[in-house]
LUMMI-216957 format. One record per atom (N, C-alpha, C): atom name; x, y, z. Coordinates in steps of 0.02 Angstrom, whole numbers. Layout:
<donus>
<at->CA	x->X	y->Y	z->Z>
...
</donus>
This chain:
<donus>
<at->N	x->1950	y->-1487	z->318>
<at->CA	x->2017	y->-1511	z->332>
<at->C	x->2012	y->-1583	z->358>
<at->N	x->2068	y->-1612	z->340>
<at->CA	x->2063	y->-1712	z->357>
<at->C	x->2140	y->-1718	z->414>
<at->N	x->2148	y->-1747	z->443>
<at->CA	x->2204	y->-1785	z->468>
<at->C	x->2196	y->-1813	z->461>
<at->N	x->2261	y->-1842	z->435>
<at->CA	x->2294	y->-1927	z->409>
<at->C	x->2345	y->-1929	z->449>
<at->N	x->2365	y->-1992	z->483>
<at->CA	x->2416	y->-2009	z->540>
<at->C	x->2464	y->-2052	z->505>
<at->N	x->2530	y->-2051	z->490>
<at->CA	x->2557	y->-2083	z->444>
<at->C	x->2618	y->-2081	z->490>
<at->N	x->2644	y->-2139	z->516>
<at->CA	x->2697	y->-2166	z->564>
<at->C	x->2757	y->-2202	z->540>
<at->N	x->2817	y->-2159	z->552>
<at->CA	x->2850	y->-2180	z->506>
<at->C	x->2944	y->-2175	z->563>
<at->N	x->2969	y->-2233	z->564>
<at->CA	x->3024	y->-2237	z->610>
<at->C	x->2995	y->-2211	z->700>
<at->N	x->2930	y->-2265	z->676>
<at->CA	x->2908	y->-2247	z->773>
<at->C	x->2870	y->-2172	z->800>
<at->N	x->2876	y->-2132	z->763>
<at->CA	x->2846	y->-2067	z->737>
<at->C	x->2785	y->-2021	z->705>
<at->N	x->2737	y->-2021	z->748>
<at->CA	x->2658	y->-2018	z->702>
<at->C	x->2677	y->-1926	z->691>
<at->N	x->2639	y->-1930	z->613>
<at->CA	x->2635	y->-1865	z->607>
<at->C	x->2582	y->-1851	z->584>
<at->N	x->2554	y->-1804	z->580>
<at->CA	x->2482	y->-1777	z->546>
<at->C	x->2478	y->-1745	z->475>
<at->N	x->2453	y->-1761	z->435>
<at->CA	x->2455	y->-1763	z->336>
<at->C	x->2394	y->-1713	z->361>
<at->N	x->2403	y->-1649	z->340>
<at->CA	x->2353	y->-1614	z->336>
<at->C	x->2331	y->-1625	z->266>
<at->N	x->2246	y->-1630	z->233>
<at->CA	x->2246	y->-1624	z->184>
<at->C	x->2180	y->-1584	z->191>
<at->N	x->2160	y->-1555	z->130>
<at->CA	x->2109	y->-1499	z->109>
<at->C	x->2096	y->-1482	z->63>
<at->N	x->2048	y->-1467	z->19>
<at->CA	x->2021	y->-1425	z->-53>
<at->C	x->2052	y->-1365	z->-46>
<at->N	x->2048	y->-1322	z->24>
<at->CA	x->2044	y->-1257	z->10>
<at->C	x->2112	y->-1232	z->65>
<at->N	x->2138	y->-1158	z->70>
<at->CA	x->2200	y->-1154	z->129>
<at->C	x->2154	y->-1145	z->187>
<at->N	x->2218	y->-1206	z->222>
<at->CA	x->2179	y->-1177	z->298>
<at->C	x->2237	y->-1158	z->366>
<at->N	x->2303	y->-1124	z->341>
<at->CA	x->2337	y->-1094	z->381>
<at->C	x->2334	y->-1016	z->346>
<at->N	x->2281	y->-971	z->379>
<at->CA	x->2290	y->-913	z->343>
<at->C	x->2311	y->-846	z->397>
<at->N	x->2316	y->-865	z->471>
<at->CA	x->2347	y->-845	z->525>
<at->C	x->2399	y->-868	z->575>
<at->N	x->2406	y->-839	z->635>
<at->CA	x->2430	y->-858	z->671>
<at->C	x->2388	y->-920	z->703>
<at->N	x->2307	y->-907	z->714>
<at->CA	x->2253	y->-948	z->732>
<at->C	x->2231	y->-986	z->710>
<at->N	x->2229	y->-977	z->633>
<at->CA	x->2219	y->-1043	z->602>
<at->C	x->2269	y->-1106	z->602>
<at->N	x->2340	y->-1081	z->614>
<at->CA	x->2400	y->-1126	z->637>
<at->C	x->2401	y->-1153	z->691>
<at->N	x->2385	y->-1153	z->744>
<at->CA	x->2377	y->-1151	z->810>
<at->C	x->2318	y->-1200	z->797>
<at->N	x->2247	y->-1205	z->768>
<at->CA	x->2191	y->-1243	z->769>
<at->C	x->2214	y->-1316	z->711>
<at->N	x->2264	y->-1291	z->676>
<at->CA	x->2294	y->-1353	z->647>
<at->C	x->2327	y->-1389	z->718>
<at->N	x->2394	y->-1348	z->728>
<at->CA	x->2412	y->-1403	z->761>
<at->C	x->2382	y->-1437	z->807>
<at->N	x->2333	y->-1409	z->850>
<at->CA	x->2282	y->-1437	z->896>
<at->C	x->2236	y->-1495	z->875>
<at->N	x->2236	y->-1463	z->815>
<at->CA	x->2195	y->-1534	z->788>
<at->C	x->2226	y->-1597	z->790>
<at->N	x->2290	y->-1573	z->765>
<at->CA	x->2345	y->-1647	z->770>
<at->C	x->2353	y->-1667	z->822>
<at->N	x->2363	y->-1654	z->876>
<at->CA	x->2363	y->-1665	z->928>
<at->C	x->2305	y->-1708	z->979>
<at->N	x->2262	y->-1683	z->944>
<at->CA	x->2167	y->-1718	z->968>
<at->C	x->2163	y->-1786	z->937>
<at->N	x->2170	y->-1764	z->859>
<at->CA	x->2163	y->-1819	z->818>
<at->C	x->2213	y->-1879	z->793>
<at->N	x->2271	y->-1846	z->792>
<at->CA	x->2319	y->-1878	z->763>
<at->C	x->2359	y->-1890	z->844>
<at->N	x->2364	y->-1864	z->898>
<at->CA	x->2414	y->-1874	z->953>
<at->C	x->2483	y->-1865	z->905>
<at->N	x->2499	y->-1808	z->905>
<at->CA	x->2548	y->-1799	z->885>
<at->C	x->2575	y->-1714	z->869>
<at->N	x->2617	y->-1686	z->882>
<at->CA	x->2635	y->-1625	z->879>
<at->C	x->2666	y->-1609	z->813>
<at->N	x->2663	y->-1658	z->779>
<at->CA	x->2717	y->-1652	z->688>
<at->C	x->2668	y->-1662	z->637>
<at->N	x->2681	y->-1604	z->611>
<at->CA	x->2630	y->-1573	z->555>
<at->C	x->2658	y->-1568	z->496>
<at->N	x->2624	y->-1609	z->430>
<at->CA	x->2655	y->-1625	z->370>
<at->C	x->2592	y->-1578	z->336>
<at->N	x->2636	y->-1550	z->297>
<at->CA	x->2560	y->-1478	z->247>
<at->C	x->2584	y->-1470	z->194>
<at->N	x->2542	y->-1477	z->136>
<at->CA	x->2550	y->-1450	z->76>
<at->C	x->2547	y->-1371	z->72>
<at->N	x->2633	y->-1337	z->39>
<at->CA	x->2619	y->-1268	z->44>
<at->C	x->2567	y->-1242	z->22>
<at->N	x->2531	y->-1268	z->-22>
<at->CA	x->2480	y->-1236	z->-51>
<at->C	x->2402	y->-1244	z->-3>
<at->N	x->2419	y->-1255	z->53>
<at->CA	x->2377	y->-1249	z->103>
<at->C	x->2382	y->-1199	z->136>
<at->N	x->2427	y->-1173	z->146>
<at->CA	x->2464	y->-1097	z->168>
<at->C	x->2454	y->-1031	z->134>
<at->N	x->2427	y->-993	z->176>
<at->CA	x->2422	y->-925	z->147>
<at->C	x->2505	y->-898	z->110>
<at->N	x->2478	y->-880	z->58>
<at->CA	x->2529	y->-871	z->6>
<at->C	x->2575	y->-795	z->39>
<at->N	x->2563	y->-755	z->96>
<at->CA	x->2575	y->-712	z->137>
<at->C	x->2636	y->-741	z->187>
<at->N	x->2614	y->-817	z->201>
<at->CA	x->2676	y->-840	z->241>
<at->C	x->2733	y->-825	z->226>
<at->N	x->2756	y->-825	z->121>
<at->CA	x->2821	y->-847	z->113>
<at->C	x->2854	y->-759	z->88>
<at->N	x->2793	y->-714	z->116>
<at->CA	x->2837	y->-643	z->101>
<at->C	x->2858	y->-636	z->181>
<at->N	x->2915	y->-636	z->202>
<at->CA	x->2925	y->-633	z->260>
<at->C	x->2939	y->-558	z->296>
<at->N	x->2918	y->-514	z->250>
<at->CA	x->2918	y->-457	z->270>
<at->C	x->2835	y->-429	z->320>
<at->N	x->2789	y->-460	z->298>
<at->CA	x->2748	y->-473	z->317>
<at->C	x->2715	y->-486	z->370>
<at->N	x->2788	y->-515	z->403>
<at->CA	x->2792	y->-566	z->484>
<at->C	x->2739	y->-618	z->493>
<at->N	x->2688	y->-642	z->433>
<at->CA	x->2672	y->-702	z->461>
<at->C	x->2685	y->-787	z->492>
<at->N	x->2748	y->-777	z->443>
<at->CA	x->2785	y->-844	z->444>
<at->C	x->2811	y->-821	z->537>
<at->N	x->2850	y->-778	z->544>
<at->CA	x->2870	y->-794	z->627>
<at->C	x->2821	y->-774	z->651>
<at->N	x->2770	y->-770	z->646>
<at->CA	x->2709	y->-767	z->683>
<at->C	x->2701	y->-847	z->718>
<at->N	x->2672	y->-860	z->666>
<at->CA	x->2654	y->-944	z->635>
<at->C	x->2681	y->-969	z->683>
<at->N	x->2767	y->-977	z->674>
<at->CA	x->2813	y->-1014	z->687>
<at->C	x->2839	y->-1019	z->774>
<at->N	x->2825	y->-959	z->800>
<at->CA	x->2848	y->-938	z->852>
<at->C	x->2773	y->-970	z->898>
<at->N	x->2713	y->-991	z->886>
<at->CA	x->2671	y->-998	z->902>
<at->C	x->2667	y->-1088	z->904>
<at->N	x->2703	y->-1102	z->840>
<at->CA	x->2716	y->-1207	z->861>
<at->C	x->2765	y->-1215	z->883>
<at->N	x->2834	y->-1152	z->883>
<at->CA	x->2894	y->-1170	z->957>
<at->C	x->2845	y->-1159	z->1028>
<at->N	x->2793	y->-1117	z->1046>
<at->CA	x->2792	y->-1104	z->1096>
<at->C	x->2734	y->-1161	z->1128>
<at->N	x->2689	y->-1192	z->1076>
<at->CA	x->2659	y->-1247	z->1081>
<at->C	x->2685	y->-1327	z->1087>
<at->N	x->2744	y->-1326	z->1055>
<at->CA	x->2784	y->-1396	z->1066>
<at->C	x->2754	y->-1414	z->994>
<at->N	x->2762	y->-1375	z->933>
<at->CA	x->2754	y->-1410	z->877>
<at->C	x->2807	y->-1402	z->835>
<at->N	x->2810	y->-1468	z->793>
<at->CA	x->2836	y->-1457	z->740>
<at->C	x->2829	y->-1455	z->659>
<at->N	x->2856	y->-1448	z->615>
<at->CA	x->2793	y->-1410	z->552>
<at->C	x->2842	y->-1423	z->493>
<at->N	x->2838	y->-1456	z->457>
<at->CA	x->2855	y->-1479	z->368>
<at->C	x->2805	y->-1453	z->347>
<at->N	x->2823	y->-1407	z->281>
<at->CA	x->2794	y->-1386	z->231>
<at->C	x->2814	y->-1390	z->158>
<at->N	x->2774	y->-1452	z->110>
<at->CA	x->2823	y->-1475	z->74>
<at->C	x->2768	y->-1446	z->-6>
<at->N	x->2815	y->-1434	z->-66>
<at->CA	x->2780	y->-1381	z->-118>
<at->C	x->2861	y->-1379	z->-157>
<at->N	x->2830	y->-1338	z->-208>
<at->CA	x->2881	y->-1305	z->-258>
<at->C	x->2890	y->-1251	z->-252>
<at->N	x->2977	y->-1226	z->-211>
<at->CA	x->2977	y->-1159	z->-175>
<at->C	x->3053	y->-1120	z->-248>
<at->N	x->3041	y->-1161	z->-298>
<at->CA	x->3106	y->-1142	z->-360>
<at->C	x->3053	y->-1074	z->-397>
<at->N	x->2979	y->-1051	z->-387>
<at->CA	x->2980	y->-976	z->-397>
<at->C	x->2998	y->-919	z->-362>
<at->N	x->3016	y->-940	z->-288>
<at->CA	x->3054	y->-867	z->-268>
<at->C	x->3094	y->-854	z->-268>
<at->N	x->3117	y->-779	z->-280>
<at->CA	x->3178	y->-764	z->-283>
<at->C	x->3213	y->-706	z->-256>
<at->N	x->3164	y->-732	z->-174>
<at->CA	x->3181	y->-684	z->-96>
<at->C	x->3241	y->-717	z->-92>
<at->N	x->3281	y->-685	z->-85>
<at->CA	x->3344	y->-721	z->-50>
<at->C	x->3334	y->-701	z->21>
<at->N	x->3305	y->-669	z->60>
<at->CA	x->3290	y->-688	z->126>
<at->C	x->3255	y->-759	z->142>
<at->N	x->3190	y->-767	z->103>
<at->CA	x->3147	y->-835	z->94>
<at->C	x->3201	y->-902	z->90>
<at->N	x->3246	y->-903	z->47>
<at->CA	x->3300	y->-938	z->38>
<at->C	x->3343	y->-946	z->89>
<at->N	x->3365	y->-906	z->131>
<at->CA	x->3396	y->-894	z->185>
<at->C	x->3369	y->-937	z->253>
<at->N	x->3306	y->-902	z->249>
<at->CA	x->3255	y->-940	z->308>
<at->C	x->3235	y->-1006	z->293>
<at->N	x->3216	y->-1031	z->230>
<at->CA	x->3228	y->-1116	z->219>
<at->C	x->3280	y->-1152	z->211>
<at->N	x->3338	y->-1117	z->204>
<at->CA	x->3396	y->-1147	z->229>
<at->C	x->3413	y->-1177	z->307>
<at->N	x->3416	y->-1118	z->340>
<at->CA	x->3415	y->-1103	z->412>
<at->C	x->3369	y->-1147	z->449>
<at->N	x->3294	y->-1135	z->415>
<at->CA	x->3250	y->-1206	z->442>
<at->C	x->3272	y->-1264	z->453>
<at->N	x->3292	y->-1280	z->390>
<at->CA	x->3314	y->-1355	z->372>
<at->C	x->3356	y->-1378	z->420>
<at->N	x->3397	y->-1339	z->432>
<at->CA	x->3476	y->-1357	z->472>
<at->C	x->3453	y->-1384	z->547>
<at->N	x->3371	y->-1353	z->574>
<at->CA	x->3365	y->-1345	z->623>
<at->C	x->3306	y->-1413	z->640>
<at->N	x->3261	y->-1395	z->712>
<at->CA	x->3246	y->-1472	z->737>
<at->C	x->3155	y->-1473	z->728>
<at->N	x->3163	y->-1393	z->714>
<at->CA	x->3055	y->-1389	z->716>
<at->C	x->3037	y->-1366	z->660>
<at->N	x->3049	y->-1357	z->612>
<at->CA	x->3013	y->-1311	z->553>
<at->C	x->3059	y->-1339	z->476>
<at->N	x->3033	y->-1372	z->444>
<at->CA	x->3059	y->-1400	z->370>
<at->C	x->3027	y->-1365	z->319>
<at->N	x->3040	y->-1365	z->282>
<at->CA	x->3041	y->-1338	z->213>
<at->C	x->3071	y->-1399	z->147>
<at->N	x->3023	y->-1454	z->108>
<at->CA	x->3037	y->-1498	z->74>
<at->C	x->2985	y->-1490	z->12>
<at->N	x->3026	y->-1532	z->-40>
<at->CA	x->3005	y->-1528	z->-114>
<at->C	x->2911	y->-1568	z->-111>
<at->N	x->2956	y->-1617	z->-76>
<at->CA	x->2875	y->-1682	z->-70>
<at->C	x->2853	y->-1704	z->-18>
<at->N	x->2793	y->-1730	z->9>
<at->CA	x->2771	y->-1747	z->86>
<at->C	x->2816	y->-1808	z->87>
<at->N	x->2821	y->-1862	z->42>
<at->CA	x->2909	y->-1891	z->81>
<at->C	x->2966	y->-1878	z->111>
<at->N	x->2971	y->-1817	z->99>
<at->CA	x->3013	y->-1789	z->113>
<at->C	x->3024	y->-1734	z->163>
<at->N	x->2960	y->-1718	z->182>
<at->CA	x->2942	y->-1688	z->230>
<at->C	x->2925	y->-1760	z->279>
<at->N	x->2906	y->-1819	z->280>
<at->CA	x->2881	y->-1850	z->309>
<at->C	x->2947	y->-1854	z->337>
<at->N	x->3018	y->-1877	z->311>
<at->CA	x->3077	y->-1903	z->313>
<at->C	x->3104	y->-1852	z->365>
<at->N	x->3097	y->-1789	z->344>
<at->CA	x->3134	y->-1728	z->392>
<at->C	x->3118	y->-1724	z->470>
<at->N	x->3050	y->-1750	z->475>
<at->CA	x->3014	y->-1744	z->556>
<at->C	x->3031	y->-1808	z->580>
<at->N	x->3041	y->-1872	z->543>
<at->CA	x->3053	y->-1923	z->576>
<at->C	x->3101	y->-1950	z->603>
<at->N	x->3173	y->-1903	z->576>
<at->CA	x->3246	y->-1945	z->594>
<at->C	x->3264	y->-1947	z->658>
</donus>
């Protein structure tokens, strides 16, 4: 795993990048954001979904509020940006709606756009 610090409207965030996934728990989420934090000084975490255990986006599962409830309770915040037009959870849909609307957890097409969501 790499951090990249990419500052954008006064705002450093951390570009997770990787060959392989490396959010496949609650713990492995938690050692991301920490990392950002060490490395990057910064609590805002930009991730390619496809870094993410593919388990996150069945939310029956409970990993995603696992995850999630673990960078509210850390002071993080978390863009996850991918092509989310194959599911067709309408709960999944529901909950990246609901994300969006809100101030810690994005859901975007492209890391611009995820970069854009953490920075306003």
């Amino acid at each position: 795993m790499n951090i990249r610090t990419v500052t954008k409207n006064g705002i450093a965030c951390a570009v997770v990048e990787s060959d392989s996934v490396v959010i496949t728990d609650a713990a492995s989420a938690l050692d991301v954001l920490m990392t950002a934090k060490y490395e990057a000084n910064t609590e805002n975490v930009v991730i390619d979904k496809k870094l993410v255990a593919e388990d996150f986006f069945v939310l029956s599962r409970g990993l995603a509020g696992e995850i999630l409830q673990k960078y509210i309770n850390y002071g993080g915040r978390i863009a996850i940006y991918g092509d989310y037009s194959h599911y067709t959870s309408k709960p999944l849909k529901d909950f990246i709606y609901e994300s969006n609307r809100g101030r810690d957890v994005f859901f975007a097409a492209t890391q611009e756009e995820a970069l854009e969501m953490l920075t306003k």
